[in-house]
N, C-alpha and C positions, 0 to 999 in steps of 0.2 A: 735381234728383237730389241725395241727399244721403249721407253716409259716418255711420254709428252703431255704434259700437264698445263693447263689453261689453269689460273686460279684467281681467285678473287674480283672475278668480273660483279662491275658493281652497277645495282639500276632501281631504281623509283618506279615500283609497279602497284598496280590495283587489283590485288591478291587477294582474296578472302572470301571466307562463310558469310562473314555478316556485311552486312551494308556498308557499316560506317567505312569497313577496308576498303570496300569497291570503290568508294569516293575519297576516303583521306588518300586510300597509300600507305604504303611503307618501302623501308629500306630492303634492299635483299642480295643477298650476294652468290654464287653460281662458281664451282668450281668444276673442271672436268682433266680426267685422268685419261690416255689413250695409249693401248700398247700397239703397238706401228713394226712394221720392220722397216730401219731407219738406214742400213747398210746401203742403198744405192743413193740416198741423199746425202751420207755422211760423205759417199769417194766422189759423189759429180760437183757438190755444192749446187744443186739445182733445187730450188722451190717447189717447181712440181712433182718431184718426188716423196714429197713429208706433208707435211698436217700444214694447212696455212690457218697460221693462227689469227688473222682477220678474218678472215670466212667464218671460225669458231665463232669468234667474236658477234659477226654479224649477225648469224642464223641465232645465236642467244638473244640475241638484242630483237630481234625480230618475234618470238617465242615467248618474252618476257613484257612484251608490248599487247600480248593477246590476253585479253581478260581471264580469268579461272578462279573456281570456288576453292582449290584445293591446289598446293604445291606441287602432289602427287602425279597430279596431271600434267602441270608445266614442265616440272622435271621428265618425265615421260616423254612428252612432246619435245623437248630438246634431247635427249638419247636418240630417237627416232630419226631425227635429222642429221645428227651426227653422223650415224650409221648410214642413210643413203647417200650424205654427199661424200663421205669417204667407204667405201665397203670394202676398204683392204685393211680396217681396223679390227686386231684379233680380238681386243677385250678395250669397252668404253664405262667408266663410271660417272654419272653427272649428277652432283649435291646440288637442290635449291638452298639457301641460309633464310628465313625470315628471324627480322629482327621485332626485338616488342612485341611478341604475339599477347591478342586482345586476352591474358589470362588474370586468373583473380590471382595477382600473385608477382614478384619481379621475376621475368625472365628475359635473358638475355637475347637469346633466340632459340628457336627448331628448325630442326632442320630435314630434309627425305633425302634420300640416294637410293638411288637406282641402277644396276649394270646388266652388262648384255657382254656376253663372248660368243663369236659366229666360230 
């Protein structure tokens, strides 16, 4: 068994409750954790054995481009996808980051995580 971690994918999305998010944007960042069993890609050196971490990539990018009132949801909506394009993943975690959230108050960011083990 082995730990595969996607981290700090970064992207300019129109996240938010309020309006103004819907239209300014903000920053956000996406990290994902995946336990694998990595033993026949560790002895072949073959790609399609293991996590391709492009496809991570892309199905984020793709998830992060889809408007949403709530993290909760995007984050949702990329585990979900994770889990069907790979279903030989034992356990996946995936953090949305928003940064600046609209609060009365400096914050740095919030963040949601979510996991799923089949």
């Amino acid at each position: 068994m082995g730990l595969i971690v996607v981290e700090g994918l970064q992207f300019y999305s129109h996240h938010g409750y309020y309006k103004e998010e819907q239209v300014l944007g903000g920053k956000y960042t996406v990290d994902i954790y995946m336990n694998v069993n990595l033993d026949e890609a560790a002895a072949t050196d073959d790609l399609k054995k293991t996590i391709n971490y492009e496809e991570i990539y892309l199905l984020t990018k793709a998830e992060m481009e889809v408007h949403a009132k709530l993290i909760e949801h995007v984050c949702q909506r990329i585990l979900d996808k994770v889990k069907s394009k790979y279903p030989n993943i034992n356990y996946v975690k995936v953090r949305v980051s928003k940064y600046n959230p609209p609060l009365k108050g400096s914050v740095e960011r919030v963040y949601v995580e979510l996991e799923s083990k089949n």
